[in-house]
C-alpha positions in Angstrom: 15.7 25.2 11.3 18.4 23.3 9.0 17.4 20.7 6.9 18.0 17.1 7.2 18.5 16.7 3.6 22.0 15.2 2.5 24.4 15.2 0.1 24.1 13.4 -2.6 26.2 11.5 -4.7 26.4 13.2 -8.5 27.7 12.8 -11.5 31.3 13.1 -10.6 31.2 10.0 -7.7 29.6 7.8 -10.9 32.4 8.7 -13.3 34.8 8.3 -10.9 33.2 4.6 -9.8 33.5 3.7 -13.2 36.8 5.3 -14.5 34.8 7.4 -16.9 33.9 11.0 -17.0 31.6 13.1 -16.5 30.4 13.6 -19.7 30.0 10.1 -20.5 28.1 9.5 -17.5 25.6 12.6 -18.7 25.4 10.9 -21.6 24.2 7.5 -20.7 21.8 9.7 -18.4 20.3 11.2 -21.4 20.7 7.9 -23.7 21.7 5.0 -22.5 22.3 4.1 -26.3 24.9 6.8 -26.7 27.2 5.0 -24.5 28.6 1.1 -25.3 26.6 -1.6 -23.6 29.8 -2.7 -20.9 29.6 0.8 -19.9 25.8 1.2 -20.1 26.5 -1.9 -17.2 28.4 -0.4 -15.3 27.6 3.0 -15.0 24.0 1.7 -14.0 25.0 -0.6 -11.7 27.6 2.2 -10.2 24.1 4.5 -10.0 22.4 1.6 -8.0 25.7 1.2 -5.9 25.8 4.7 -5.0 21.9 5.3 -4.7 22.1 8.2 -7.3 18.9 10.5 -7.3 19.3 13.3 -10.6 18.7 16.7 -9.1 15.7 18.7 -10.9 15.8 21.6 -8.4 18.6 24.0 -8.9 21.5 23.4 -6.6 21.0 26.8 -4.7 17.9 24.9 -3.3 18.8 21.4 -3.0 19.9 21.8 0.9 16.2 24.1 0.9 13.0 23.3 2.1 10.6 22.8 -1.0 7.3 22.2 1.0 6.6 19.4 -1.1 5.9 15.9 0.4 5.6 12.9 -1.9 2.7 10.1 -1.6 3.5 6.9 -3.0 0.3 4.9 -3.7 -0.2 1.4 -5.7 -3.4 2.7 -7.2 -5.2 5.8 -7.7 -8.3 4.0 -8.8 -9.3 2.4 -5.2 -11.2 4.5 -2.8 -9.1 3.8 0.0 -6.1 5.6 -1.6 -8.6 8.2 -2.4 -9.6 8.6 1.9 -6.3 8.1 2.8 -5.7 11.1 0.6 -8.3 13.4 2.1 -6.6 12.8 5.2 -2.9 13.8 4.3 -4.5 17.1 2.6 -6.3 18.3 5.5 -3.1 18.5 7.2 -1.0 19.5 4.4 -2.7 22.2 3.0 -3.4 23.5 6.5 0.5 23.6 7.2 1.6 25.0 3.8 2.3 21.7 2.0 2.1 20.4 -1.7 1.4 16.6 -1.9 3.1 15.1 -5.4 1.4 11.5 -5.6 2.3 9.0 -7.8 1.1 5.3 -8.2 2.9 1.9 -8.7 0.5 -0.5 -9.6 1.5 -2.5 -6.5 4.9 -3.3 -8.2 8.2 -2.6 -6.7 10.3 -2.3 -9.7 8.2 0.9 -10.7 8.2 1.9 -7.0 11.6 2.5 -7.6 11.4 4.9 -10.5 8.6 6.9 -8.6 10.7 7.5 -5.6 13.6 8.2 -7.9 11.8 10.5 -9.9 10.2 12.1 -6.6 13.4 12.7 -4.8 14.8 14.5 -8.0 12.1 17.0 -7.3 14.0 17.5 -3.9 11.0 16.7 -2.1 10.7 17.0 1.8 9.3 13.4 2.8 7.4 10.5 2.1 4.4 8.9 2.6 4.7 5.1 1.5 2.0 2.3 1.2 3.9 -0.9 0.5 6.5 -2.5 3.0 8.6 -4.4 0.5 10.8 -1.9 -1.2 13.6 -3.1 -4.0 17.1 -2.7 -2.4 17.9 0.5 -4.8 14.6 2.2 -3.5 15.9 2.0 0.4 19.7 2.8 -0.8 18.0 6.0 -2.3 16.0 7.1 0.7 18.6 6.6 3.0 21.0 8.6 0.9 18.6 11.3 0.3 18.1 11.7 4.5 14.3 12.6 3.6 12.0 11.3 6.4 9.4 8.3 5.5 6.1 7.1 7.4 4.8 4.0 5.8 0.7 3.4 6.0 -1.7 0.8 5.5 0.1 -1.7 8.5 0.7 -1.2 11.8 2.9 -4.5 12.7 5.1 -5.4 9.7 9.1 -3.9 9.9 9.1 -0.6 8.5 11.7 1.9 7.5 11.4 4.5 10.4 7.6 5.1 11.2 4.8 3.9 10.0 0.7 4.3 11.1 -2.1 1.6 10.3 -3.7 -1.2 11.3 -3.1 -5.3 12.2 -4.5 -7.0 9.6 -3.8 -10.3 10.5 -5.5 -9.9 13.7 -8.3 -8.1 12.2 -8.9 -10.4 9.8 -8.8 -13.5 12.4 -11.0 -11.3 14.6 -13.8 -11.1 11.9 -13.4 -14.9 11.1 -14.0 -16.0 14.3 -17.2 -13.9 14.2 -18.6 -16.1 11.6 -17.8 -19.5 12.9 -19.5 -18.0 15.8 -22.6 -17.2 14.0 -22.4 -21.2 12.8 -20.4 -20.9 9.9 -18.2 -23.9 9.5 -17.8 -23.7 5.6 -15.6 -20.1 5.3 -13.7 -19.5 1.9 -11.3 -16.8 1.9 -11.1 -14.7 -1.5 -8.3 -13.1 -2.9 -7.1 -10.1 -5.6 -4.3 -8.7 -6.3 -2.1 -11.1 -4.2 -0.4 -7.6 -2.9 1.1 -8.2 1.2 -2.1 -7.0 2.7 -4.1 -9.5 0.9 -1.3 -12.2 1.3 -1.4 -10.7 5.6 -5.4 -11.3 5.8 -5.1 -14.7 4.3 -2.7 -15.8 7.2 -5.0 -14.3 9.6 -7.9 -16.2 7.6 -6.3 -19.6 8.0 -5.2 -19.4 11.4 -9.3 -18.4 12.6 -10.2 -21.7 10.7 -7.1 -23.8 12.1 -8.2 -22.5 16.0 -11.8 -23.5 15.1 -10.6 -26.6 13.9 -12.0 -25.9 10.7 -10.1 -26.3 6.7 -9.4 -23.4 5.3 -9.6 -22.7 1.1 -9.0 -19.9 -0.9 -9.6 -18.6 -4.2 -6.3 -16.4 -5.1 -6.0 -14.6 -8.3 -3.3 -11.3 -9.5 -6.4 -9.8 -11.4 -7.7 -6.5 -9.8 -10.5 -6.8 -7.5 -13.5 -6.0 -8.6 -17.3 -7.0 -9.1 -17.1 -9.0 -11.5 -14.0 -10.9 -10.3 -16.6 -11.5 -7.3 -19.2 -12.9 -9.1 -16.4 -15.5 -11.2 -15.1 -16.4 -8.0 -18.5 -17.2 -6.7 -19.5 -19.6 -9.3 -16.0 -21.2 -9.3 -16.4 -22.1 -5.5 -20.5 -23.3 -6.0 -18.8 -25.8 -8.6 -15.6 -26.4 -6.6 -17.0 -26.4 -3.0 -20.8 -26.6 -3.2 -21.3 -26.9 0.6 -19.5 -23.1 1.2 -21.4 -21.4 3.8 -19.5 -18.1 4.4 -17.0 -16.0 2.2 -14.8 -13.6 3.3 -13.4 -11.2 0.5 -10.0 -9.0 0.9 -12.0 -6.1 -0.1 -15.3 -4.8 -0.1 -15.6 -4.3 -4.2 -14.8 -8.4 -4.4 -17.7 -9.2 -1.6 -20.2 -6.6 -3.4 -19.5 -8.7 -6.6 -20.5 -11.7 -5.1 -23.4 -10.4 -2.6 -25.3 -9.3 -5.9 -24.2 -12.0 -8.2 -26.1 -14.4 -5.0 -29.3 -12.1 -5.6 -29.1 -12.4 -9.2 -29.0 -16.2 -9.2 -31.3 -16.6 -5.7 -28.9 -17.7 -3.1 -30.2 -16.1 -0.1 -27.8 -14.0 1.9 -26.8 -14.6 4.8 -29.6 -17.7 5.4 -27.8 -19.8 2.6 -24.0 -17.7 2.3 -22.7 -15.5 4.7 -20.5 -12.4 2.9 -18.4 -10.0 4.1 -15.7 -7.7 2.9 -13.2 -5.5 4.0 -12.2 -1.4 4.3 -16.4 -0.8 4.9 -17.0 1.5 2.3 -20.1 3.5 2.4 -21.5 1.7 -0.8 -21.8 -1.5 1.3 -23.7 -0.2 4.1 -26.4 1.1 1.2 -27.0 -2.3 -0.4 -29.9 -4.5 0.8 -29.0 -6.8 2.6 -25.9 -4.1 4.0 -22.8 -5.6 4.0 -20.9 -6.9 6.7 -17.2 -5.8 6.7 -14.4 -4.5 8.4 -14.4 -0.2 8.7 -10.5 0.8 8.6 -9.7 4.7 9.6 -8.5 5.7 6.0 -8.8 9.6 6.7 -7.2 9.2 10.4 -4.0 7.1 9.0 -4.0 10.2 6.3 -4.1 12.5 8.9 -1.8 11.3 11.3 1.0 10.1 8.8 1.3 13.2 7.7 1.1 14.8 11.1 4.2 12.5 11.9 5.7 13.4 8.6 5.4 17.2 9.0 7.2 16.9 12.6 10.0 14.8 11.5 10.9 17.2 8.7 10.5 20.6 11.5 13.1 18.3 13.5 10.3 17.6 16.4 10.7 14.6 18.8 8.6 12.0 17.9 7.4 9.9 21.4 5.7 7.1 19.3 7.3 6.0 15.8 4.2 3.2 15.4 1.2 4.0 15.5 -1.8 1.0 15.5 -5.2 2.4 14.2 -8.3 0.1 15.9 -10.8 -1.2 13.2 -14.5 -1.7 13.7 -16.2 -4.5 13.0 -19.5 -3.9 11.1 -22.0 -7.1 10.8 -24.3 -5.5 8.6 -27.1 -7.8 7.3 -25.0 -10.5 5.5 -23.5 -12.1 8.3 
């Protein structure tokens, strides 16, 4: 089966862009410094223009197969990466593939210098988490020809395919389960401030807007975790003292505050209803478990790379989108 791979641009299309040559341009590739600063301008903007990948694979294989798919995640620390993972390998390795992964802090600037770095390595795909990609990032994969599944979102626009789940709607879904269980006082806590976060919030506001209900949130670019939970919970009993319910983006912000409650003797959910997001298995060990929504990490793993591994063999793919369901897990804290 022929490859889908393209040509791309090298040094010769930059020098001749810029009116240099070759050598210059090899220069500035090893040390910017080596070459004036008008030129180190233009010769980057001409590699931006052009969507210039370097080439770490020998030439004789750079129209090859290398069996090598990249995964692109913001964060290697978070267990959801870390499932989604498991999934892609159990396919992967099965089939013969090698996953390179790399992580971008959930910033798009260094997105860009991963994918670069990864199509150098003349990989055969990608697997993608974010849906806002820098301009030089999609000029890259287009003129690198290598297919892409994007995860983690089901609904936004995506590049070509993508496999997830709605979480606006899921979000909305699991507000309107506490106003039904007579919370009317629901604050919405945020990390990170990533898309997904920014996605739940919508869906957040818009439960408490059909309820008739005001919506509040506590937003913050910190990483979630507990003890960004437990801040947050004191800064809302000062700022909103009748708060009845709090939903947190993740489940590592909501475990933060369920056990900063116990410490200071707010009963849960008599007194605050908590829940979280993703429904990691830690949550449904604590006492009282937490509620939370359970998103198929290891499927979306699996199936994204299914789609992957059939793009790249030239197979038809029938569905391009692929939404995951969620389950909705009231635990003890709702």
């Amino acid at each position: 089966m022929s490859s889908n791979k393209k040509r791309r641009p090298g040094l010769q299309e930059i020098a001749k862009l810029v009116g240099v040559s070759k050598m210059t341009v090899s220069r500035f590739l090893r040390d910017p410094k080596l070459v004036s600063e008008s030129l180190q301008l233009q010769i980057s903007s001409a590699i931006d223009k052009l969507g210039y990948i370097p080439n770490k694979a020998p030439d004789m294989l750079s129209n090859a197969k290398s069996h090598a798919i990249g995964v692109v995640f913001p964060s290697l620390t978070n267990q959801v990466f870390a499932d989604i993972l498991k999934g892609i390998e159990m396919v992967s390795d099965v089939q013969g593939y090698q996953t390179m992964i790399t992580h971008t802090g959930y910033n798009a600037d260094k997105e860009e210098l991963r994918v670069r770095s990864l199509l150098s390595y003349n990989i055969d795909g990608l697997i993608l988490t974010e849906r806002i990609h820098n301009p030089a990032t999609l000029k890259m994969i287009e003129i690198s020809g290598v297919p892409v599944v994007e995860i983690m979102d089901s609904v936004s626009p995506c590049i070509d395919m993508a496999v997830g789940f709605d979480n606006f709607t899921a979000t909305k879904n699991m507000i309107h389960r506490m106003i039904n269980k007579g919370r009317r006082h629901i604050v919405y806590f945020s990390a990170r401030q990533d898309q997904r976060s920014i996605i739940r919030q919508q869906g957040y506001e818009k439960a408490m807007q059909e309820a008739g209900l005001t919506p509040k949130t506590l937003a913050t670019k910190e990483a979630s975790s507990y003890d960004l939970g437990a801040r947050f919970l004191h800064q809302i009993l000062k700022e909103y003292p009748c708060v009845d319910g709090i939903f947190s983006t993740n489940d590592d912000l909501a475990l933060g505050v369920l056990l900063e409650c116990q410490r200071i003797g707010i009963e849960i959910p008599k007194q605050i209803a908590i829940v979280g997001f993703h429904g990691h298995k830690i949550g449904q060990y604590m006492n009282p478990k937490l509620a939370s929504i359970h998103t198929p990490r290891i499927e979306m793993g699996k199936i994204a790379t299914e789609l992957l591994l059939k793009r790249i063999n030239g197979e038809n793919i029938a569905e391009k989108v692929i939404d995951l369901p969620v389950e909705y897990l009231d635990g003890e804290s709702l």
